[in-house]
C-alpha positions as CSV (number, residue, x, y, z in Angstrom):
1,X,-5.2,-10.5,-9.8
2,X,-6.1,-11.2,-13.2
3,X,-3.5,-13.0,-15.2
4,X,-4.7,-11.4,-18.4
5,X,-1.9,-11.6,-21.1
6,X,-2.7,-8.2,-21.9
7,X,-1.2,-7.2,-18.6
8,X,2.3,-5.0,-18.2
9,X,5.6,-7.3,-17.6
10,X,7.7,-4.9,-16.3
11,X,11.5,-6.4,-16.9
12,X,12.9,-3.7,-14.4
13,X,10.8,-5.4,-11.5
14,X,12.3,-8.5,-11.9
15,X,14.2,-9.4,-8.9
16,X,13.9,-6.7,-7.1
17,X,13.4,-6.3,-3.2
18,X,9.9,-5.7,-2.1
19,X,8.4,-4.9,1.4
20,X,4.5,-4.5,1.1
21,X,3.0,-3.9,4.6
22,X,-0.9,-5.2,5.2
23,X,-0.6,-7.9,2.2
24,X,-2.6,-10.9,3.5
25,X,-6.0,-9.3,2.2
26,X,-7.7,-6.7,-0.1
27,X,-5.7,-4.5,-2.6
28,X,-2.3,-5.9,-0.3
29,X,-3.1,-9.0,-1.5
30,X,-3.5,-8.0,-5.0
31,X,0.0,-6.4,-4.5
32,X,1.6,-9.0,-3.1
33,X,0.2,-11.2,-6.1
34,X,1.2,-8.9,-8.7
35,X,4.9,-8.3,-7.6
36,X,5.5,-12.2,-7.4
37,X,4.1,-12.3,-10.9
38,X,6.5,-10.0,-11.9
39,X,9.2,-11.9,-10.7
40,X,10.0,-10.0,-7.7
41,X,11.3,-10.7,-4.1
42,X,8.4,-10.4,-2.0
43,X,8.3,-9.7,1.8
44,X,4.4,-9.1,3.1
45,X,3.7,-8.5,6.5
46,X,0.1,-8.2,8.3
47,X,-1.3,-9.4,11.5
48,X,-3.8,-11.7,10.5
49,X,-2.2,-15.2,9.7
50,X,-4.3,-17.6,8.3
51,X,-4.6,-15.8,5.2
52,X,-1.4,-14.9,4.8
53,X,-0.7,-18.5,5.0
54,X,-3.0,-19.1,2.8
55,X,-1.9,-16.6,0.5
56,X,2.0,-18.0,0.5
57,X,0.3,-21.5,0.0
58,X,-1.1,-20.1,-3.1
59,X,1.3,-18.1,-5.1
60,X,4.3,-20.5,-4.3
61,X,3.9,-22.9,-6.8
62,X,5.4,-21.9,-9.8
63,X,7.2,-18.9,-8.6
64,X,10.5,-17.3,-9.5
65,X,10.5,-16.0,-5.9
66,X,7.6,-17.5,-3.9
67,X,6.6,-14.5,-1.3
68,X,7.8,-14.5,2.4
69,X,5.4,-13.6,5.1
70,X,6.4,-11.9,8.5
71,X,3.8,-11.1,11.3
72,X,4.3,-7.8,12.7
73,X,2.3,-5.2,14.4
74,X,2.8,-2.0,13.3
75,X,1.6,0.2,15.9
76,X,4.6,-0.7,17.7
77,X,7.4,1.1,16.0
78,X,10.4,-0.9,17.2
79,X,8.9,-3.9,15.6
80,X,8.4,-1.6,12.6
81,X,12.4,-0.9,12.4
82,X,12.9,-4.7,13.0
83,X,10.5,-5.8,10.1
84,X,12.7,-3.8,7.6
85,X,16.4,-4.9,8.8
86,X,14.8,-8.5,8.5
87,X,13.6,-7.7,5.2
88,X,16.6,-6.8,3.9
89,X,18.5,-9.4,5.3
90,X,16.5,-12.2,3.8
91,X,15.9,-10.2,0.1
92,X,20.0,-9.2,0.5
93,X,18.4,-5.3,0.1
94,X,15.2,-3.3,-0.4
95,X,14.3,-2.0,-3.7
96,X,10.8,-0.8,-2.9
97,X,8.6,-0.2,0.2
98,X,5.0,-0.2,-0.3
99,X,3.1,1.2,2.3
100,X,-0.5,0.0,2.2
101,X,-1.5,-1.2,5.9
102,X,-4.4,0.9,7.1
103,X,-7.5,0.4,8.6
104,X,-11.0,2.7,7.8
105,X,-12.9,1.7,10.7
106,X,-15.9,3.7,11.3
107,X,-16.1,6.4,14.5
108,X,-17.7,9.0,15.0
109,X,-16.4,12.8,16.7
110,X,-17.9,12.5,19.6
111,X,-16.9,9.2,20.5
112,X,-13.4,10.4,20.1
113,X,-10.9,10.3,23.1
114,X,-7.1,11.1,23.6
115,X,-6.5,7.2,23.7
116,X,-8.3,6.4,20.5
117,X,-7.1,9.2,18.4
118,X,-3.2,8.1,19.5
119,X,-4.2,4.7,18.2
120,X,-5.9,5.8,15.0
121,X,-2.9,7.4,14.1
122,X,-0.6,4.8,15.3
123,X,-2.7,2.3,12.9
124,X,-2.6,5.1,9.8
125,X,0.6,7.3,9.5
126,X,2.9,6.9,12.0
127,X,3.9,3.2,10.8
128,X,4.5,4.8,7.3
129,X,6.8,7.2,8.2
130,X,9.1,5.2,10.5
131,X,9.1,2.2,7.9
132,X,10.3,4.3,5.1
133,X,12.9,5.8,7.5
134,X,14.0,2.5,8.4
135,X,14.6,1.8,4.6
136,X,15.7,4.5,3.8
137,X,19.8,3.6,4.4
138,X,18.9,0.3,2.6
139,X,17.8,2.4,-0.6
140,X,21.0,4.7,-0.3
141,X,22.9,1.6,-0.6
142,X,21.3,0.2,-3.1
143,X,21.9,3.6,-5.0
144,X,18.0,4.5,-4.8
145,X,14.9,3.3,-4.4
146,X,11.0,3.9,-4.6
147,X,8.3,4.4,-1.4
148,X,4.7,4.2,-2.4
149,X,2.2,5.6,-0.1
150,X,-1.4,4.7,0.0
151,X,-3.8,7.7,1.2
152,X,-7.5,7.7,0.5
153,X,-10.1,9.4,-1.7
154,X,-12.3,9.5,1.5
155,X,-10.8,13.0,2.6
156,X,-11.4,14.7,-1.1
157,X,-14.5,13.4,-1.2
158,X,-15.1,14.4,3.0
159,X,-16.7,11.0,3.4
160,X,-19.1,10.6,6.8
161,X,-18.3,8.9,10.3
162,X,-14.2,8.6,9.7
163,X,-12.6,11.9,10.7
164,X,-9.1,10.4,12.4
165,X,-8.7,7.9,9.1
166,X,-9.2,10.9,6.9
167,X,-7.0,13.1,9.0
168,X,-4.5,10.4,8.7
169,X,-4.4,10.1,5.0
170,X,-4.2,13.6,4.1
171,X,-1.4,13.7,6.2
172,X,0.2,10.9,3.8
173,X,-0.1,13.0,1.3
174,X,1.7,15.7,3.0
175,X,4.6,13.5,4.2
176,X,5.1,12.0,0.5
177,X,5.5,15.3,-0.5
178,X,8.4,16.2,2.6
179,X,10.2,13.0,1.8
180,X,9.8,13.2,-2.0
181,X,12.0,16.2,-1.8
182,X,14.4,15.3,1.2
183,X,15.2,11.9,-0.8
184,X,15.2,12.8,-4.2
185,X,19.1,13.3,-4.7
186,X,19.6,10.0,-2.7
187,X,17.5,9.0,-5.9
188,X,14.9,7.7,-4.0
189,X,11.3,8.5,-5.1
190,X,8.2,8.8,-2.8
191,X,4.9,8.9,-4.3
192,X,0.9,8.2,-2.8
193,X,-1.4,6.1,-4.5
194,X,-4.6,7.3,-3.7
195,X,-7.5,4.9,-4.2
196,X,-11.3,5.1,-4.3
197,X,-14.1,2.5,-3.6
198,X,-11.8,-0.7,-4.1
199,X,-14.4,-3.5,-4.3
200,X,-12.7,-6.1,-1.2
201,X,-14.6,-8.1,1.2
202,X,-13.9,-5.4,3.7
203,X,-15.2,-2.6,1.9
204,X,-18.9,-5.3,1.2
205,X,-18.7,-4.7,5.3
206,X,-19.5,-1.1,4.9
207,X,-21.6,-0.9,1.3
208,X,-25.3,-2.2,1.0
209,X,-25.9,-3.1,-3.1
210,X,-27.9,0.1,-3.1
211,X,-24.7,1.8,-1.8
212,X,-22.3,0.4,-4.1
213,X,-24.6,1.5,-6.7
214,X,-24.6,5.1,-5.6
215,X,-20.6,4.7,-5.7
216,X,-20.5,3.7,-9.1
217,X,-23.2,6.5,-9.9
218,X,-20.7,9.1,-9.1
219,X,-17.8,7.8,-10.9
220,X,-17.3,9.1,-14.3
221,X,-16.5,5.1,-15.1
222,X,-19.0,2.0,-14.8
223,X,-17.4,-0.9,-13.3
224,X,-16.3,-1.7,-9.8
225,X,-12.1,-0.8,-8.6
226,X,-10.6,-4.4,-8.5
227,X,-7.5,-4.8,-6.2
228,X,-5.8,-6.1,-9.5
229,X,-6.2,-2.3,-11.1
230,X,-5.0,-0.5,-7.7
231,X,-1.9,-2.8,-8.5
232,X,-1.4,-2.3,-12.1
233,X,-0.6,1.4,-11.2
234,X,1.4,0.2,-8.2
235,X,3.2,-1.5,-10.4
236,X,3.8,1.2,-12.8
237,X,5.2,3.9,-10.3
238,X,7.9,0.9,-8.9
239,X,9.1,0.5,-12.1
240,X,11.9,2.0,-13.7
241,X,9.6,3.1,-16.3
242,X,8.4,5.7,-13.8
243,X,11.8,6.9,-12.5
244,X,10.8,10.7,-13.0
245,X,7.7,9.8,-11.0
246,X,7.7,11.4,-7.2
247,X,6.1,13.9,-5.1
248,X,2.4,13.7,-6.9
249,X,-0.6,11.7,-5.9
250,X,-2.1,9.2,-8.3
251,X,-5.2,8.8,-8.6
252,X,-7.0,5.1,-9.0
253,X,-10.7,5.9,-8.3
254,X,-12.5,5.6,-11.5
255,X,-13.3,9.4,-11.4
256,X,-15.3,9.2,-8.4
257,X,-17.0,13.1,-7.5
């Protein structure tokens, strides 16, 4: 996260109650960052420990609100519900869920069976939906509240070898819109952040140089998608300066065609 000075400080952020799912790497970890920086009460969960650790370690010192970590698989959905009462026991309420945990893994059709598809979408949607109803009656007593979302540019783009991911992610963008109107008068608002080519050390998994160059190519922007810029919009949309913000995707993908 970059700690330009010419970065928003968003006043309305500052303690509030944060859950971000999948922040120990990647753009969670740039989210994670940016919401302590803000001064906001931080809970990250992820299943990969060391650097989440490692992550706590580092944004501690110095903090208003140094960031809690909380290991939790998501594919199991009691432990889903359990991760959000715990979260708003410790942060005394929840403000704003972010959910971001996904994973892109490659596959192709044929391979697919009954078993992996259940797990794809155990690993990609289901977790989202369950989270944000388990926060839900947190929100209503808190008098409202904000869910953000993260789908994918893969499926507008129809990107090769990842059909369950992509059939996943545009059904984020389907559920925001159901819950955007379903919570709206509890003055809740549910948006989707939808990201392109974010550069991460997982994504340098997928991408040769001559790859990423073909990315940047087709972007009407030069310039690689930091995980500090997916957060700057993140940001934005849990702020109060966004409170007529709900229902719509956002786009953070440099114009990528």
């Amino acid at each position: 996260m970059s700690s330009s000075t010419t970065r928003a400080i968003y006043p309305s952020l500052r303690g509030k109650r944060i859950l971000v799912t999948g922040g120990a790497s990647g753009i969670g970890e740039g989210l994670v960052e940016a919401f302590v920086a803000q001064g906001a009460r931080v809970v990250f969960c992820d299943i990969a420990d060391e650097p989440a650790q490692a992550l706590v370690a580092r944004l501690s010192p110095g903090a208003a609100h140094p960031p809690l970590y909380r290991r939790c698989d998501l594919t199991d959905v009691e432990a889903v519900r359990a991760l959000v009462a715990e979260a708003e026991t410790v942060l005394g309420g929840l403000d704003v869920l972010v959910n971001n945990a996904g994973n892109d893994d490659r596959h192709k059709l044929e391979d697919v069976t009954p078993a992996y598809w259940d797990d794809r979408m155990a690993v990609n949607l289901r977790h989202l939906f369950f989270a944000a109803q388990a926060a839900v009656p947190a929100m209503r007593r808190a008098g409202g509240g904000v869910i953000l979302n993260f789908g994918s540019i893969s499926w507008h783009l129809g990107l090769k070898e990842m059909p369950l991911y992509q059939t996943a992610k545009a059904a984020i963008e389907g559920m925001t819109r159901a819950l955007a109107r379903d919570l709206g008068r509890d003055g809740i608002r549910v948006s989707a952040i939808v990201p392109g080519n974010v550069q991460t050390p997982r994504q340098e998994r997928w991408y040769t140089p001559d790859g990423e160059a073909e990315i940047v190519a087709s972007q009407c922007l030069d310039g690689r998608i930091q995980p500090s810029d997916v957060a700057a919009l993140v940001l934005f949309l849990a702020s109060d300066d966004a409170r007529m913000c709900t229902g719509h995707n956002y786009f953070i993908d440099a114009g990528w065609r």
